[in-house]
CHARMM-style PDB file with segment names, atoms N, HN, CA, C and O in Angstrom:
ATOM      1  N   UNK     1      22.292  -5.753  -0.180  1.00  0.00      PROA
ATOM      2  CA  UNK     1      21.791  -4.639  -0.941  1.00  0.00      PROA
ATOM      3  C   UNK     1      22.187  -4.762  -2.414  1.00  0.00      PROA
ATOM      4  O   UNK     1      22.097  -3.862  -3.249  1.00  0.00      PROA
ATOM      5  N   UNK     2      22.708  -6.200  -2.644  1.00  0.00      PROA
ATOM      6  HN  UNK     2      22.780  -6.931  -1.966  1.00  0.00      PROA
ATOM      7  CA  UNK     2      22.999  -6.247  -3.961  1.00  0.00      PROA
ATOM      8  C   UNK     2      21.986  -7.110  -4.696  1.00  0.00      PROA
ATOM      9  O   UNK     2      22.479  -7.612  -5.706  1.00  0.00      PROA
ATOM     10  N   UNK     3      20.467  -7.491  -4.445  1.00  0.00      PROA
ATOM     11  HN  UNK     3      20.066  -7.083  -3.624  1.00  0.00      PROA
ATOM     12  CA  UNK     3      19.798  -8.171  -5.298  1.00  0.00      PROA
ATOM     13  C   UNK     3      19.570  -8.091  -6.614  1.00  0.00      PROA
ATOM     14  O   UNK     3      19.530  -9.005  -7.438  1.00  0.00      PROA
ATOM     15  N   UNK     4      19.431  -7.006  -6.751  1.00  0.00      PROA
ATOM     16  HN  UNK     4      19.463  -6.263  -6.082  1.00  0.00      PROA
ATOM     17  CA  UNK     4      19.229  -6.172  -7.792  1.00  0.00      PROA
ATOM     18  C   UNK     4      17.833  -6.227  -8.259  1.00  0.00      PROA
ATOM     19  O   UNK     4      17.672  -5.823  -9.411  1.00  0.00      PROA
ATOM     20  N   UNK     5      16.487  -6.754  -7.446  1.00  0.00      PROA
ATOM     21  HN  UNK     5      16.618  -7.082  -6.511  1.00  0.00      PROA
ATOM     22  CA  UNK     5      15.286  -6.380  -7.591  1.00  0.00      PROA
ATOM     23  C   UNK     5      14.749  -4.807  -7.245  1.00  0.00      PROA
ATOM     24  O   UNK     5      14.854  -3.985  -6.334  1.00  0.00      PROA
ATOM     25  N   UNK     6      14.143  -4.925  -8.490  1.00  0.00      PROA
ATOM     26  HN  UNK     6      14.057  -5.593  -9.230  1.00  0.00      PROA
ATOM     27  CA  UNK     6      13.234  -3.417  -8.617  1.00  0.00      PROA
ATOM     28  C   UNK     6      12.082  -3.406  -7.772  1.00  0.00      PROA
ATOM     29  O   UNK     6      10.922  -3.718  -8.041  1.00  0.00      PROA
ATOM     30  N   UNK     7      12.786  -2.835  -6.289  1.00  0.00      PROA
ATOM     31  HN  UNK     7      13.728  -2.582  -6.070  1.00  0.00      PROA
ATOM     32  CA  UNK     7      11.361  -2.267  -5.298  1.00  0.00      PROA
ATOM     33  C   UNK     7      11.624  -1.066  -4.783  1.00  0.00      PROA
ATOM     34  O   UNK     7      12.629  -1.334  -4.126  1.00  0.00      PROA
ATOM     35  N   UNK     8      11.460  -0.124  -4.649  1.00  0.00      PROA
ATOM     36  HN  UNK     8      10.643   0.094  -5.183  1.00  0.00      PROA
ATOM     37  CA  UNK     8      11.611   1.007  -3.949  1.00  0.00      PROA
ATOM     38  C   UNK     8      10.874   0.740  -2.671  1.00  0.00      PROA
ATOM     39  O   UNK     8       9.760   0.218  -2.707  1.00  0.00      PROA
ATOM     40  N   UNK     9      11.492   1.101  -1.460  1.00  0.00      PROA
ATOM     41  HN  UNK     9      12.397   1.525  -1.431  1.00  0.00      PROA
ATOM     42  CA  UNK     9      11.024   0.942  -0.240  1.00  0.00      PROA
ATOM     43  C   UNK     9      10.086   1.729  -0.052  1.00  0.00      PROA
ATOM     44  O   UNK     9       9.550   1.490   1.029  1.00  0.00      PROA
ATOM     45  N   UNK    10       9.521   2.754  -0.717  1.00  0.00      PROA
ATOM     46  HN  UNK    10       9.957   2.948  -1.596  1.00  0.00      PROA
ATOM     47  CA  UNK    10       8.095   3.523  -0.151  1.00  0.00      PROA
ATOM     48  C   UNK    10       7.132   2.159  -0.959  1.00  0.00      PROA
ATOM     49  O   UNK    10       6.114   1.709  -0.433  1.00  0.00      PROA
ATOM     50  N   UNK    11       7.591   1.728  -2.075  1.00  0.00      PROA
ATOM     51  HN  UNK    11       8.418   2.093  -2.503  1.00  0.00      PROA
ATOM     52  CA  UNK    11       6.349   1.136  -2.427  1.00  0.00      PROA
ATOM     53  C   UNK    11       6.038  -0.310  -1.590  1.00  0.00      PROA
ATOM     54  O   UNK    11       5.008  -0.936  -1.340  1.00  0.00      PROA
ATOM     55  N   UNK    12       7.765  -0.546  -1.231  1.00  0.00      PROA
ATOM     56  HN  UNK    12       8.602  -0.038  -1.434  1.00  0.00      PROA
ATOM     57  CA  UNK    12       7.256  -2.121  -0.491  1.00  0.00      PROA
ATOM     58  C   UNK    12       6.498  -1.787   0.835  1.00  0.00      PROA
ATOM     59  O   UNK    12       5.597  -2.515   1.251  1.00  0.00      PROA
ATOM     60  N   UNK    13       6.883  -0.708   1.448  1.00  0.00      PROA
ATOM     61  HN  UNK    13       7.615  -0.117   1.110  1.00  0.00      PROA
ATOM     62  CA  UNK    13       6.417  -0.933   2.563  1.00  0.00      PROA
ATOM     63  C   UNK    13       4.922  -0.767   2.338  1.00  0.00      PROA
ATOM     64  O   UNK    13       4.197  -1.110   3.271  1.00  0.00      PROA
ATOM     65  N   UNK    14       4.268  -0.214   1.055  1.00  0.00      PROA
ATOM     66  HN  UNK    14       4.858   0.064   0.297  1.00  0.00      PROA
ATOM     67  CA  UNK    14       3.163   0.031   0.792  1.00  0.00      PROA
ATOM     68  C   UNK    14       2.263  -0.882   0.838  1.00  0.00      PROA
ATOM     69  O   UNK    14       1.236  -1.000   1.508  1.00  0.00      PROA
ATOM     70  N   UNK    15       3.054  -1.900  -0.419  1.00  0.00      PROA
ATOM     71  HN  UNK    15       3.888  -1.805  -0.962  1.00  0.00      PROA
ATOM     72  CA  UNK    15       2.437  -3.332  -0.893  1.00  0.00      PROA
ATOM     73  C   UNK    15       2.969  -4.280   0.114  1.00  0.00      PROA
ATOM     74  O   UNK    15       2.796  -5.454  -0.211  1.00  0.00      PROA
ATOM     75  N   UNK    16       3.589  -4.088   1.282  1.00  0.00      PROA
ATOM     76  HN  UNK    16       3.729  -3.133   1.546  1.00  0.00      PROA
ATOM     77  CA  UNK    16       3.491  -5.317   2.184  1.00  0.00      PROA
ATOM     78  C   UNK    16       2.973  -5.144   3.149  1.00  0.00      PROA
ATOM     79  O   UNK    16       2.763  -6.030   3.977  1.00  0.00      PROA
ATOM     80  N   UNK    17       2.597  -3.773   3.283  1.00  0.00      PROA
ATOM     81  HN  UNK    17       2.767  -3.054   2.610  1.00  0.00      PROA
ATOM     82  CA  UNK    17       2.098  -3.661   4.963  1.00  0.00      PROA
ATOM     83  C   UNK    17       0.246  -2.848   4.367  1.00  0.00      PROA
ATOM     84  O   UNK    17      -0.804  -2.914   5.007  1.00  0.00      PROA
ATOM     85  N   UNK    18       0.351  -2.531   3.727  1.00  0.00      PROA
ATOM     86  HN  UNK    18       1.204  -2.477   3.207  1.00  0.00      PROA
ATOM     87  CA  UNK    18      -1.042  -2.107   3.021  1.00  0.00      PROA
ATOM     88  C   UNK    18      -1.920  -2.987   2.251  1.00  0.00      PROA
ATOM     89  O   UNK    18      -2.976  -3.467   2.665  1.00  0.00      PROA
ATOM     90  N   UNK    19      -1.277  -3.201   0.825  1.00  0.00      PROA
ATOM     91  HN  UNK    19      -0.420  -2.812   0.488  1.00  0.00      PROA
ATOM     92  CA  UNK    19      -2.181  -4.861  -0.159  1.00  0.00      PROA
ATOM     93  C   UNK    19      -1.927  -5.651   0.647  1.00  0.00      PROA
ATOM     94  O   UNK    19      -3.039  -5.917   1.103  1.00  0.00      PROA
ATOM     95  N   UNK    20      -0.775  -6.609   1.495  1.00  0.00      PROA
ATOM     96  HN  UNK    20       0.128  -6.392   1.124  1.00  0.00      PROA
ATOM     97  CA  UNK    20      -0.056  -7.444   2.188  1.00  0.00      PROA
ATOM     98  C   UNK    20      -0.742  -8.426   1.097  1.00  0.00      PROA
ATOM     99  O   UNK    20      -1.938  -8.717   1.137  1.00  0.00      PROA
ATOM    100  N   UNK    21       0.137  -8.884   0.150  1.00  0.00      PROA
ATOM    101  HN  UNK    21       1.108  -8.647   0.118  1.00  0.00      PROA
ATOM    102  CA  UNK    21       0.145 -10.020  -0.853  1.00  0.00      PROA
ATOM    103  C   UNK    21       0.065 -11.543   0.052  1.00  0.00      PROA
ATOM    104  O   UNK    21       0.747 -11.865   1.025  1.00  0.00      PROA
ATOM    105  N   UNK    22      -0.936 -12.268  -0.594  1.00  0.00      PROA
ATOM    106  HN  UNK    22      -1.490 -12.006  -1.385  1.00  0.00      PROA
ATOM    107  CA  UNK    22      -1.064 -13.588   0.144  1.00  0.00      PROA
ATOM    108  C   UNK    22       0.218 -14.567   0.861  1.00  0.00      PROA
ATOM    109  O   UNK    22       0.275 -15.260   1.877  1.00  0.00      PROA
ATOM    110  N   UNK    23       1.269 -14.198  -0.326  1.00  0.00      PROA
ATOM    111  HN  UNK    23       1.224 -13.636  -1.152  1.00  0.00      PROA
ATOM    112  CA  UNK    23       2.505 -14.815  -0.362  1.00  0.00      PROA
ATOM    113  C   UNK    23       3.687 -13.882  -0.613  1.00  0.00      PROA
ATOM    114  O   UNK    23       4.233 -13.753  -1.708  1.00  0.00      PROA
ATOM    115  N   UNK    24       4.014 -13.272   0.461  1.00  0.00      PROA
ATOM    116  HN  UNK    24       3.570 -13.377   1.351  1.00  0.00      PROA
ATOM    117  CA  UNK    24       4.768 -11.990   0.749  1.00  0.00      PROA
ATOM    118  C   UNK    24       6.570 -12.562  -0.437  1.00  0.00      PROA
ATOM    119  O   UNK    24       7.067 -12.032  -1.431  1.00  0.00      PROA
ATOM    120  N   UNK    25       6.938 -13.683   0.295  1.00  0.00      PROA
ATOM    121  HN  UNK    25       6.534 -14.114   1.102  1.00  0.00      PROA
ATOM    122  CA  UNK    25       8.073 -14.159  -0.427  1.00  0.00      PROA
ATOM    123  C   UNK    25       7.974 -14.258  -1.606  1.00  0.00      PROA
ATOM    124  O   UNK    25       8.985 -13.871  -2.190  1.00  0.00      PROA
ATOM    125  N   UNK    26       6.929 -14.731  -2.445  1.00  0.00      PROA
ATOM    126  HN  UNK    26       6.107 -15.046  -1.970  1.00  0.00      PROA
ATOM    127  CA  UNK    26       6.519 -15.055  -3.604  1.00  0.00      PROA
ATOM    128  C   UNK    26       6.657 -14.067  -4.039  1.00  0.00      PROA
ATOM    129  O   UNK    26       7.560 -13.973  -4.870  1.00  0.00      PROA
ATOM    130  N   UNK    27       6.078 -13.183  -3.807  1.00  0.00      PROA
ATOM    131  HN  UNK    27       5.344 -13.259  -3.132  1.00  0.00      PROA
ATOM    132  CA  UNK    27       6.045 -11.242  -4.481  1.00  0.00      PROA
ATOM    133  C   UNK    27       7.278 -11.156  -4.410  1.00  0.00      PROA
ATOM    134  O   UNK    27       7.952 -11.080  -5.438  1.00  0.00      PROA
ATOM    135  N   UNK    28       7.775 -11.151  -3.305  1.00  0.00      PROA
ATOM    136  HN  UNK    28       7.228 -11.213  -2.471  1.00  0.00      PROA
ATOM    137  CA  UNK    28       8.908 -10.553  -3.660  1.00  0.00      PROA
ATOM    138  C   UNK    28      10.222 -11.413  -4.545  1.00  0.00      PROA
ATOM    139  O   UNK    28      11.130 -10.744  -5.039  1.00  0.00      PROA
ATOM    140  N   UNK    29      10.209 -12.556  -4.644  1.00  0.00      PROA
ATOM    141  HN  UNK    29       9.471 -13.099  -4.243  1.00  0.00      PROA
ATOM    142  CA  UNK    29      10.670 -13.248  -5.539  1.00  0.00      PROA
ATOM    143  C   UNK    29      10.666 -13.174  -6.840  1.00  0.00      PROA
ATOM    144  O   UNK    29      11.678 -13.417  -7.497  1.00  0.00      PROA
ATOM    145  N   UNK    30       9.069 -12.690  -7.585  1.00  0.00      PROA
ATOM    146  HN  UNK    30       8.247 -12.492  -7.051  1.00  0.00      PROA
ATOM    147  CA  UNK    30       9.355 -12.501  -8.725  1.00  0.00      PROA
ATOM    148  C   UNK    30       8.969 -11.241  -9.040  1.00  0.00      PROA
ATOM    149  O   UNK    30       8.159 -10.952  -9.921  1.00  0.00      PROA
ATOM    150  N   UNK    31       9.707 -10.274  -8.121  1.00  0.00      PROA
ATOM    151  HN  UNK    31      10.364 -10.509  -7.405  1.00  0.00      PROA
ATOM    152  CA  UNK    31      10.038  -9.051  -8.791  1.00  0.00      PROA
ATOM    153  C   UNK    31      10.933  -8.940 -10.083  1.00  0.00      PROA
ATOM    154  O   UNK    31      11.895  -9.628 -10.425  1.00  0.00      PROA
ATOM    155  N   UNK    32      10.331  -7.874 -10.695  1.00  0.00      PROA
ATOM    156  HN  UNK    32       9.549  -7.315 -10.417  1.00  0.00      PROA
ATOM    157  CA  UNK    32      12.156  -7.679 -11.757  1.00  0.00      PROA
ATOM    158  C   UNK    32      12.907  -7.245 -11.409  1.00  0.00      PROA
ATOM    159  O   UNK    32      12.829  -6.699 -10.308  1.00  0.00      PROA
ATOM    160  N   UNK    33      14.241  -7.231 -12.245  1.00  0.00      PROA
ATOM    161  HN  UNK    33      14.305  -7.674 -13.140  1.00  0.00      PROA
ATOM    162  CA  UNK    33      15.119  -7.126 -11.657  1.00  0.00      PROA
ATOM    163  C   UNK    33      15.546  -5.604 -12.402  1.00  0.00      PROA
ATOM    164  O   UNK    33      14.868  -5.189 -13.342  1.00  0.00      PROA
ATOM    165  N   UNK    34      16.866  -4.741 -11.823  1.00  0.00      PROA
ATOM    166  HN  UNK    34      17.417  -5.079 -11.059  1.00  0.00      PROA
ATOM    167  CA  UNK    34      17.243  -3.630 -12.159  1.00  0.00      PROA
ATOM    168  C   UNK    34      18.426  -3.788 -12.590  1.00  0.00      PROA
ATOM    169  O   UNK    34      18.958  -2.730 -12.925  1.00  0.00      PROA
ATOM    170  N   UNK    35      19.025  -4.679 -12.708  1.00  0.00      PROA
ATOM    171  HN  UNK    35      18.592  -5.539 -12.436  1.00  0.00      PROA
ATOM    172  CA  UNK    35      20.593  -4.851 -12.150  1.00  0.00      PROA
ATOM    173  C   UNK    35      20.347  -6.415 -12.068  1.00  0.00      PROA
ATOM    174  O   UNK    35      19.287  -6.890 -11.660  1.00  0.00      PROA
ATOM    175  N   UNK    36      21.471  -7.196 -12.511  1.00  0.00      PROA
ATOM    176  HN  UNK    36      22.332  -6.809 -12.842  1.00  0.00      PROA
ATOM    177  CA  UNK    36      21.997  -8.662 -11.955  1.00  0.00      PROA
ATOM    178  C   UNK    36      22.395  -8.607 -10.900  1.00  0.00      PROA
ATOM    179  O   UNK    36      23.168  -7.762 -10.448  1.00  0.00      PROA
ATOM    180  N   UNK    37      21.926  -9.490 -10.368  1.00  0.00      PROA
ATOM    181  HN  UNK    37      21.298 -10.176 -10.735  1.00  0.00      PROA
ATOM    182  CA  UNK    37      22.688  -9.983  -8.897  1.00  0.00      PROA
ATOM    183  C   UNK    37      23.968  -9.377  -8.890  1.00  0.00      PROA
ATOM    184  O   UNK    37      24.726  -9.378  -9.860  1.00  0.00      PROA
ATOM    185  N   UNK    38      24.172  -8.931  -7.941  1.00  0.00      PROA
ATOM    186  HN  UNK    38      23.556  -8.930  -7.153  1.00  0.00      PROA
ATOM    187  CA  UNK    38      25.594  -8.941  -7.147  1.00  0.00      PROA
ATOM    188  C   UNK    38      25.974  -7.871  -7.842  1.00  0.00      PROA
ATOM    189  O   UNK    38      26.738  -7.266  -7.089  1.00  0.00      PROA
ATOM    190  N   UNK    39      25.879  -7.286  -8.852  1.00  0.00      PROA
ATOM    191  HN  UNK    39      25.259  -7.777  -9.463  1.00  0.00      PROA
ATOM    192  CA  UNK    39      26.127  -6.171 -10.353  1.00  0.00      PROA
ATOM    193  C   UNK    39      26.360  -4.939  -9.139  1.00  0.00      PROA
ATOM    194  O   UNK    39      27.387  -4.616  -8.541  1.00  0.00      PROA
ATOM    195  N   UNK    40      25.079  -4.453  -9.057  1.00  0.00      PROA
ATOM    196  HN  UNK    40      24.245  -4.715  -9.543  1.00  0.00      PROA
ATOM    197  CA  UNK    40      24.675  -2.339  -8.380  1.00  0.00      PROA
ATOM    198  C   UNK    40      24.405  -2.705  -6.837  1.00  0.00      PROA
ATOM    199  O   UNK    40      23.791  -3.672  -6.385  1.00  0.00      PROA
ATOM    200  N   UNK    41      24.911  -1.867  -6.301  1.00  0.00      PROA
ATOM    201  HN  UNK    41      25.409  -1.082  -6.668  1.00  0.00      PROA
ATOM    202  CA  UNK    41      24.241  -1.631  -4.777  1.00  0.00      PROA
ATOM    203  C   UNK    41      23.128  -0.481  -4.750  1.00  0.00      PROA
ATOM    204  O   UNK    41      23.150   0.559  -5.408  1.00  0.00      PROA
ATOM    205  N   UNK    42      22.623  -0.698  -4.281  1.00  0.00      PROA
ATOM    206  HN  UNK    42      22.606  -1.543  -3.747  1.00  0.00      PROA
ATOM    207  CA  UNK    42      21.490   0.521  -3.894  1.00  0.00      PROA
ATOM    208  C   UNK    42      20.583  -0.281  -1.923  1.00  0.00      PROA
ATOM    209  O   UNK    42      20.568  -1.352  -1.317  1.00  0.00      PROA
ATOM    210  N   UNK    43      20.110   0.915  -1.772  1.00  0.00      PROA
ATOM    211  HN  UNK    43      20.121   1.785  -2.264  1.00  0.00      PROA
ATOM    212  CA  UNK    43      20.012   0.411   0.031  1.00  0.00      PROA
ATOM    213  C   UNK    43      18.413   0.305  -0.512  1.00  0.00      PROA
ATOM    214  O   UNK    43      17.579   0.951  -1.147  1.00  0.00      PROA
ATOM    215  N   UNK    44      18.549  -0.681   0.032  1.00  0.00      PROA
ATOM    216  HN  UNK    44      19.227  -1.206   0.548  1.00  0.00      PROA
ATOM    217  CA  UNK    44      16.520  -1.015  -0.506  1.00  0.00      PROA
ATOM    218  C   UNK    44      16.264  -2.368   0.496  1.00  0.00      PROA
ATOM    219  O   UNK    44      17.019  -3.315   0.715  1.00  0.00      PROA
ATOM    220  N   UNK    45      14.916  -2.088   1.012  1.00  0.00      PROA
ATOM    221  HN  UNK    45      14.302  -1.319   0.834  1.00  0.00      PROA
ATOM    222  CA  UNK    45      14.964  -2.842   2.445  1.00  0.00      PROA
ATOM    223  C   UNK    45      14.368  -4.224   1.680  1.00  0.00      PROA
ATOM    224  O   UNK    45      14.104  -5.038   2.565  1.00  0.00      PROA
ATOM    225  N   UNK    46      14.090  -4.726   0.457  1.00  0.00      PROA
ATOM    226  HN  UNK    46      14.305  -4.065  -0.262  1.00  0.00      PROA
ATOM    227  CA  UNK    46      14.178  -5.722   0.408  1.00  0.00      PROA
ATOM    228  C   UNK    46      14.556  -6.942   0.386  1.00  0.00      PROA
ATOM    229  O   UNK    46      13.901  -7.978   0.495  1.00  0.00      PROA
ATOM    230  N   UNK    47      16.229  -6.667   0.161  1.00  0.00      PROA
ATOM    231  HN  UNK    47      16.761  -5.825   0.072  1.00  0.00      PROA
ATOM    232  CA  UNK    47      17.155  -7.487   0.345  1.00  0.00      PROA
ATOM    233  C   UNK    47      17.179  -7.775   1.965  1.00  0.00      PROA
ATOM    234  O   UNK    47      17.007  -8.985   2.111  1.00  0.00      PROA
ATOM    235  N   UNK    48      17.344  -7.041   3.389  1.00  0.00      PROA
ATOM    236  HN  UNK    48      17.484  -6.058   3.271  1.00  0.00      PROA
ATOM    237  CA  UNK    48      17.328  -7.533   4.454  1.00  0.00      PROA
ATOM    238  C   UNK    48      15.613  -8.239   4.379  1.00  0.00      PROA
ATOM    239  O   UNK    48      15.342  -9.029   5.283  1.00  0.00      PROA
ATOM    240  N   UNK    49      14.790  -8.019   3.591  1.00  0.00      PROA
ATOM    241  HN  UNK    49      15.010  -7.376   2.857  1.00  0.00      PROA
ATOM    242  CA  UNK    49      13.476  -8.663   3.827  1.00  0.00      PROA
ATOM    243  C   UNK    49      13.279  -9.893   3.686  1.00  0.00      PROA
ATOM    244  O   UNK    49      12.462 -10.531   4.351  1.00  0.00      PROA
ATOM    245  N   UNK    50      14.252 -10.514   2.505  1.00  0.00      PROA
ATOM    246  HN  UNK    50      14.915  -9.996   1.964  1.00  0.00      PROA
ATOM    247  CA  UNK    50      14.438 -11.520   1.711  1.00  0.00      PROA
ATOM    248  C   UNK    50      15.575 -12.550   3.082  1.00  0.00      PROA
ATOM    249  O   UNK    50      15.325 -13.589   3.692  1.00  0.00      PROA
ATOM    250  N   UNK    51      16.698 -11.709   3.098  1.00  0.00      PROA
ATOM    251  HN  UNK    51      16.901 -10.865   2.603  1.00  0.00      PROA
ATOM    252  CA  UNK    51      17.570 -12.466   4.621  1.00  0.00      PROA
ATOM    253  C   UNK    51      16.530 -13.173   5.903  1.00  0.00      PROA
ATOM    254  O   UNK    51      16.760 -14.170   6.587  1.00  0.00      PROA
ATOM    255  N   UNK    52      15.350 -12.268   5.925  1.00  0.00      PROA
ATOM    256  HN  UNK    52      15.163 -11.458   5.369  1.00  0.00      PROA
ATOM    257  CA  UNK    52      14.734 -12.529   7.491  1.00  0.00      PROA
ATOM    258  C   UNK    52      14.042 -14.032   6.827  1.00  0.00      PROA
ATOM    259  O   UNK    52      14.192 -15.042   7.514  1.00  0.00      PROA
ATOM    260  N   UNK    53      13.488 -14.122   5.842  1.00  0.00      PROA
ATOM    261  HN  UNK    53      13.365 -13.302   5.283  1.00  0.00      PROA
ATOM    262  CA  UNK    53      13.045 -15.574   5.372  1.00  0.00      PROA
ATOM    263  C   UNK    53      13.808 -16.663   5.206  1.00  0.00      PROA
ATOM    264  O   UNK    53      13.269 -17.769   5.173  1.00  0.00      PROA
ATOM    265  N   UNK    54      15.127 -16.531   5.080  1.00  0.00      PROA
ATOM    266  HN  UNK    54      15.566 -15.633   5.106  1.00  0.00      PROA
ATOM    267  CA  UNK    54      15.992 -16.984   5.069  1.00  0.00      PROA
ATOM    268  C   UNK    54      16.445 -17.483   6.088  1.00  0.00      PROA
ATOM    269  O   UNK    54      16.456 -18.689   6.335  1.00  0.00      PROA
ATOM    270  N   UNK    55      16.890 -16.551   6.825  1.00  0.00      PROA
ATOM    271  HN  UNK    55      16.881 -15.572   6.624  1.00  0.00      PROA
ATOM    272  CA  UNK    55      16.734 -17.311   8.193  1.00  0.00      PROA
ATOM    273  C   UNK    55      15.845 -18.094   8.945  1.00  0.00      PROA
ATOM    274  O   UNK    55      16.194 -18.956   9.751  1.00  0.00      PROA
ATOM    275  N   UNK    56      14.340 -17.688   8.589  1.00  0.00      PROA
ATOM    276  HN  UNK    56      14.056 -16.987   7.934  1.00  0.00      PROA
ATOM    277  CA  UNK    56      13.524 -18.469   9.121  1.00  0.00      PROA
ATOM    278  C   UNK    56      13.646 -19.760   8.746  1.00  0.00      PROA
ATOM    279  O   UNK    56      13.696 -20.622   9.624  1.00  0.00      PROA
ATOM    280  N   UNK    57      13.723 -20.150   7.242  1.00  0.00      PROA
ATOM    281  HN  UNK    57      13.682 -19.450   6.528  1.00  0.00      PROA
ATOM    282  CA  UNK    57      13.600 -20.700   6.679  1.00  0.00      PROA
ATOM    283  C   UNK    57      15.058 -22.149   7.346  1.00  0.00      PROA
ATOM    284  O   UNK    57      15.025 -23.267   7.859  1.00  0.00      PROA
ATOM    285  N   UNK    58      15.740 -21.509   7.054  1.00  0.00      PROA
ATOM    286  HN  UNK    58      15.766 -20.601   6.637  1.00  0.00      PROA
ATOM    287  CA  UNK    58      17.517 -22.302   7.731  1.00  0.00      PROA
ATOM    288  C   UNK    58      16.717 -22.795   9.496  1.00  0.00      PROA
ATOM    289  O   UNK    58      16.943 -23.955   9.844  1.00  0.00      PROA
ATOM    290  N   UNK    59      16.077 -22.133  10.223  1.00  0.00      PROA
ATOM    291  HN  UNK    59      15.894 -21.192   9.940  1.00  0.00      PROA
ATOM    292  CA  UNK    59      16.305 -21.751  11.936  1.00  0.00      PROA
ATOM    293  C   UNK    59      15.332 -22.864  11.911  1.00  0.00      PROA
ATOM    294  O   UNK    59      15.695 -23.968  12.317  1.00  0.00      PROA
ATOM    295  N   UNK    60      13.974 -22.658  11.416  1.00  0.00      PROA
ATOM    296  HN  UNK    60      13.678 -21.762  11.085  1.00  0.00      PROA
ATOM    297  CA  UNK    60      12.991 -23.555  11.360  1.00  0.00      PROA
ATOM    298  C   UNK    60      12.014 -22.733  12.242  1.00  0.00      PROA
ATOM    299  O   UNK    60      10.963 -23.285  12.567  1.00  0.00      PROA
ATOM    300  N   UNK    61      12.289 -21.320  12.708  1.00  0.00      PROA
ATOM    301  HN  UNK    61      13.143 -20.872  12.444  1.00  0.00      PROA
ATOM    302  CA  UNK    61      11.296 -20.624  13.070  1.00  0.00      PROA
ATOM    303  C   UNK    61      11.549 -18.995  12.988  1.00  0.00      PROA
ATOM    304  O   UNK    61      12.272 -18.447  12.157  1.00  0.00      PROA
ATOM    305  N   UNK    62      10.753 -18.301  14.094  1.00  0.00      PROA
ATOM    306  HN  UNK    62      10.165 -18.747  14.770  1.00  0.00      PROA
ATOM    307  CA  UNK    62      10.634 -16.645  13.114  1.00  0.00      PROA
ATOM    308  C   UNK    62      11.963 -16.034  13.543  1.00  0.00      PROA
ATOM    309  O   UNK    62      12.867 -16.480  14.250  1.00  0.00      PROA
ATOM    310  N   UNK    63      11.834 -15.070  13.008  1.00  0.00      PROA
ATOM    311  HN  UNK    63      11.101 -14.707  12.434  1.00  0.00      PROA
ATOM    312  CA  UNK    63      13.374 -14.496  12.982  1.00  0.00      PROA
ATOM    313  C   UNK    63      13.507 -13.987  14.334  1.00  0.00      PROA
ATOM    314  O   UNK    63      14.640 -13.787  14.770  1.00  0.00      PROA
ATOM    315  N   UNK    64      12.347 -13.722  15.148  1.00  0.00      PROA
ATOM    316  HN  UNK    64      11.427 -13.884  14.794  1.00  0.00      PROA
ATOM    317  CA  UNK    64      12.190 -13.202  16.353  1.00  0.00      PROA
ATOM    318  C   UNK    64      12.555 -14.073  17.290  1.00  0.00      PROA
ATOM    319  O   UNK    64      13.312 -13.701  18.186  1.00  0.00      PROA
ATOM    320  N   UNK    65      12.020 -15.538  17.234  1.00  0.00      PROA
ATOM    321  HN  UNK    65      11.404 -15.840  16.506  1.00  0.00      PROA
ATOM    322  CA  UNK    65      12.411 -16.525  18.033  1.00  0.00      PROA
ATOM    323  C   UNK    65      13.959 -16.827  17.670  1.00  0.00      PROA
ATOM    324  O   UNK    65      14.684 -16.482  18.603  1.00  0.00      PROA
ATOM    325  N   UNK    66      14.309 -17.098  17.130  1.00  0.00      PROA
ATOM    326  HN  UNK    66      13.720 -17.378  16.372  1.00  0.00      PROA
ATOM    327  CA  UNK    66      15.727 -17.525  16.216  1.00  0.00      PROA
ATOM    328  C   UNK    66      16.980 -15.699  16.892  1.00  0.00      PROA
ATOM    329  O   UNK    66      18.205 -15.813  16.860  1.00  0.00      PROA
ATOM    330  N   UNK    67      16.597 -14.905  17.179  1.00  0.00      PROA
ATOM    331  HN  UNK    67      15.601 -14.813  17.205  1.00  0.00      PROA
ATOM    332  CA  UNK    67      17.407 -14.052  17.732  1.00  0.00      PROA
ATOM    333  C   UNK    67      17.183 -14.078  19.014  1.00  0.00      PROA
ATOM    334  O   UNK    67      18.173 -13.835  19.703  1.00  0.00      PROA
ATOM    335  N   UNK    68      16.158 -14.304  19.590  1.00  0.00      PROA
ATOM    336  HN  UNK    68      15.353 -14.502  19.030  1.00  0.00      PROA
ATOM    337  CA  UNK    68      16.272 -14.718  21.327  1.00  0.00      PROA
ATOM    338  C   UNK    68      16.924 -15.693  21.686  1.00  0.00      PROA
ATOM    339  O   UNK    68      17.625 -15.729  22.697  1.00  0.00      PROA
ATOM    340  N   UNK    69      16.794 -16.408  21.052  1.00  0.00      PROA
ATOM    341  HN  UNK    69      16.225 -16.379  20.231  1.00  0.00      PROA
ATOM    342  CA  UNK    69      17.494 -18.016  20.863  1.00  0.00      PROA
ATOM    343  C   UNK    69      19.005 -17.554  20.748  1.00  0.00      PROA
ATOM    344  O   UNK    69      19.605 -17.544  21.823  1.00  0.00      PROA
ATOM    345  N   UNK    70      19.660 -17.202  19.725  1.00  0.00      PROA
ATOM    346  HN  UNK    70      19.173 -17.209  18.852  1.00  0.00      PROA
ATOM    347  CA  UNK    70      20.793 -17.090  19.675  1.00  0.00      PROA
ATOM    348  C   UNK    70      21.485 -15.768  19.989  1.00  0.00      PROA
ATOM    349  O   UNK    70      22.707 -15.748  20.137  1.00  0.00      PROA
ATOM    350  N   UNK    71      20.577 -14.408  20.122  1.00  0.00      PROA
ATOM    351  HN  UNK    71      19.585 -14.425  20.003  1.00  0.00      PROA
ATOM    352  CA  UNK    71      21.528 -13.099  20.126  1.00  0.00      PROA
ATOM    353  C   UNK    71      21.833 -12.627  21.472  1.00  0.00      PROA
ATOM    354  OT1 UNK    71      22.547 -11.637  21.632  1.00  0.00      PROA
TER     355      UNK     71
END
């Protein structure tokens, strides 16, 4: 919760589950920022949004498979 990208969760869930941008990571990558890294906390579901790619990304598959697999 420390990215410090500027999304408010009414709007992401707006623009990801409503526009759904071609390249969801991409969007959210070059958001601006509010705050430097690691700087402000604020609870904003993009930072766990950004983790689930991450993991995919490390696992080599979806975050869904990758927690059956291991949880």
């Amino acid at each position: 919760m420390r990215s410090g990208l500027a999304l408010d969760n009414e709007v992401m869930a707006y623009t990801l589950l409503v526009k759904r941008p071609e390249d969801p990571l991409r969007f959210l990558l070059d958001l601006p920022l509010y705050a430097d890294p690691g700087e402000a906390y604020d609870y904003r579901d993009v930072d766990p949004q950004l983790m689930g790619y991450a993991i995919e990304a490390v696992a080599g598959q979806t975050e869904e498979a990758f927690a059956r697999e291991v949880l």
